[in-house]
N, C-alpha and C positions, 0 to 999 in steps of 0.2 A: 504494500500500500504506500502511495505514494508522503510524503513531509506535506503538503498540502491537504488530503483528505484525512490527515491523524491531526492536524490543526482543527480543520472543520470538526471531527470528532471530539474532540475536548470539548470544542465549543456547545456541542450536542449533549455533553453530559453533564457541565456545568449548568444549561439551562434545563433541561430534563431533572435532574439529580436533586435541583431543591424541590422541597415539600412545598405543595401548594394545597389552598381549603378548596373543597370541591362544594358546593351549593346545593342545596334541593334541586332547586331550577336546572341547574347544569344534567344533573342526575335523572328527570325527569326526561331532557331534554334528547340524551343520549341514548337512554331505553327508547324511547318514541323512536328514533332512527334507527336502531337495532330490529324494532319490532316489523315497522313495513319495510327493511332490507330483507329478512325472512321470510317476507310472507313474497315480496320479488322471488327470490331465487330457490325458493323452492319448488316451484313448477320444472326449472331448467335444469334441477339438480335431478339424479335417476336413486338414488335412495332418499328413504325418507330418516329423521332423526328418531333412535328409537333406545330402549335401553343399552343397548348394545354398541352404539355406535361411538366411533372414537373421534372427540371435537379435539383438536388443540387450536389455542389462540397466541398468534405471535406478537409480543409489542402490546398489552391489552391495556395497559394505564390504568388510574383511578376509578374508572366504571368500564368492567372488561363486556364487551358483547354475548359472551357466553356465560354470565347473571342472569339472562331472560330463559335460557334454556334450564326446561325440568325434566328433560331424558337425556341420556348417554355417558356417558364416560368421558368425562369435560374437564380439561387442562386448560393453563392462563400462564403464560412467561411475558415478564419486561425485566429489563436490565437495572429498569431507573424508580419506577412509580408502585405501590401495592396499592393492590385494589381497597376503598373505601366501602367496595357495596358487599352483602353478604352473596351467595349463592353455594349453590352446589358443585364445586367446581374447585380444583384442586390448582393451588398458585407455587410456581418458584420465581423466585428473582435472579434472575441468570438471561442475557441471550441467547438469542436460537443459534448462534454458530457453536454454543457450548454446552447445549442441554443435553442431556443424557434420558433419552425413552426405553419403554422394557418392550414394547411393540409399538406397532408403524398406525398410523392415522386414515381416516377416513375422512375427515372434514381438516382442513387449515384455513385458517382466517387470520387475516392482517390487513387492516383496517387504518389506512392512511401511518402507516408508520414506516414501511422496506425502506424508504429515501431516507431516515436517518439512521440506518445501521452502521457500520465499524467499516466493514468489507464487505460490499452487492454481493460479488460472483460467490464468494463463499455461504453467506447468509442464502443466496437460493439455491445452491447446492444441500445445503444442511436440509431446507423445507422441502428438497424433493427425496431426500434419502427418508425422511421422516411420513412420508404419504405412500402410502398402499398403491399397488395397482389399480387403477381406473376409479382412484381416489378425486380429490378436488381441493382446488387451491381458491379460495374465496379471496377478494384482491382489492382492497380501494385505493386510487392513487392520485394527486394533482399534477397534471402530466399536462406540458404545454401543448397551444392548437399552431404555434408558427414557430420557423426556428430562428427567428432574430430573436425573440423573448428570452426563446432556451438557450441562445449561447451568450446573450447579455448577462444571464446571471448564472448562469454555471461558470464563467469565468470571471464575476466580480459577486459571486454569491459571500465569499469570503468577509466584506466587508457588510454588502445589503441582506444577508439571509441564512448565519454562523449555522443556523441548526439544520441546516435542510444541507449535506452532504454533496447529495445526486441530485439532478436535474435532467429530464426525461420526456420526449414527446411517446407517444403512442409507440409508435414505429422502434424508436431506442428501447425501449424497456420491454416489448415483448421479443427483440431481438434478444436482449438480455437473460429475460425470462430464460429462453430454448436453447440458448448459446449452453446454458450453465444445469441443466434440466430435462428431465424427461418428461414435462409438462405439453400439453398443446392448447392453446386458445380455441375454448369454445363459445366463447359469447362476453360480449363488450356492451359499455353503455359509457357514452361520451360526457354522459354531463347527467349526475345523479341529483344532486338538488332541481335541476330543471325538470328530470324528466322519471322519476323514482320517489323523492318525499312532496309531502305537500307543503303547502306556503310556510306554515305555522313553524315545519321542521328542518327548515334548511339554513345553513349557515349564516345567511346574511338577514335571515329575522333574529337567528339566538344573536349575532355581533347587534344588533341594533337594541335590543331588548335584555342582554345582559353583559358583555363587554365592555359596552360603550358606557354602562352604569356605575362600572366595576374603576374604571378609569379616564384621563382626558388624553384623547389622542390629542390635543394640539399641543397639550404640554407634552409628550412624548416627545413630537417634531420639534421642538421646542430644546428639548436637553440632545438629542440624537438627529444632526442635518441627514445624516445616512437614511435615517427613517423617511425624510424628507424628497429625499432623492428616490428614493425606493416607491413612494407615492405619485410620485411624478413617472416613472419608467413604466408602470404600471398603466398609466392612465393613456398614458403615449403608444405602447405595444398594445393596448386595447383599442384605441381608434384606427389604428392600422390597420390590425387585425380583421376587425371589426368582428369579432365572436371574443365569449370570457377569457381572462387573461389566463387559468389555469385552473379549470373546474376540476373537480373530483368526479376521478371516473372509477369504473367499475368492470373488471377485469375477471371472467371465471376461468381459470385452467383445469384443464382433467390429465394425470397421468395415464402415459399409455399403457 
């Protein structure tokens, strides 16, 4: 790994690594998108979740997705965060390049988090040795729509965006994915807030209704001009663009 991506990584575990209070609201917030991502991909998925079945969740933070689940055999790894909510569901604090299973998975879930791991190639090597035969890799990602965005800040990410690692359009990242895998893409969805949750559950209602409560973005701009700038490269490769500057998408792979 490169002296640039072990910088970016520090910088991911210094801000990951402190405790932070999670809210009702937040927690409320988070299940609600858990629960109609589930009730999505479950039509597309070929098994159903049952007591038997093996969930592991990689990167699961302070409200892990597999909380809402009441059948299977449900694991939860983060390197940085424990879980604040209860459920059934077995936690270590370890990453996935280091975790140690006694058997192989049927369900993985990773949920906006593979962009700041340690090491990509290895981290998806680890989730594929980890998933059974014609198992399923559950995938959320912010993956740019043009690539002046993605190489403006994958190469000044450093300074505009310490926690975010990787930077990835579509195309990059399921190369990725296959390069490093015996996974295949079997179904995409380019923009989950637009076209997956409803109004009430998508990220720019929770930023406007509890973030924005919680803090003052202008005094942020205000101590940090990078924030500044960052708001500004944002607004600019959107008009370009003319589509969201990095929506969250939604990625299923099946091993073959």
């Amino acid at each position: 790994m490169s002296d640039t991506k072990s910088t970016r990584w520090s910088s991911t575990e210094r801000f990951y690594g402190e405790e932070k209070e999670i809210e009702e609201f937040e927690i409320k917030f988070r299940k609600g998108r858990y629960k109609v991502l589930l009730e999505y991909i479950e039509p597309i998925l070929k098994i159903k979740i049952d007591e038997d079945t093996r969930v592991l969740e990689v990167g699961c933070g302070y409200v892990p997705f597999v909380s809402i689940l009441t059948k299977g055999n449900l694991y939860a790894l983060d390197p940085f965060s424990i879980p604040k909510v209860p459920g059934n569901f077995r936690f270590e604090k370890t990453g996935v390049e280091d975790y140690k299973a006694d058997a192989k998975f049927d369900l993985l879930f990773s949920l906006n988090v593979i962009d700041h791991v340690k090491n990509m190639n290895e981290a998806i090597r680890k989730i594929s040795d980890l998933t059974m035969d014609k198992g399923y890799l559950i995938l959320s990602l912010c993956t740019y729509n043009d690539n002046l965005s993605k190489l403006f800040f994958r190469y000044t990410n450093r300074w505009f965006d310490k926690p975010h690692p990787y930077h990835f359009d579509k195309e990059d990242f399921v190369e990725t994915v296959q390069k490093n895998s015996d996974f295949r893409l079997i179904h995409f969805n380019d923009d989950m807030d637009k076209n997956i949750y409803p109004p009430q559950l998508t990220i720019d209602n929770f930023q406007r209704n509890f973030v924005n409560k919680k803090r003052n973005i202008y005094l942020d701009v205000l101590k940090s001009p990078s924030t500044l700038i960052r708001i500004i490269a944002i607004r600019i490769f959107t008009l370009i663009s003319r589509k969201p500057f990095r929506p969250r998408k939604l990625y299923i792979f099946q091993k073959k």
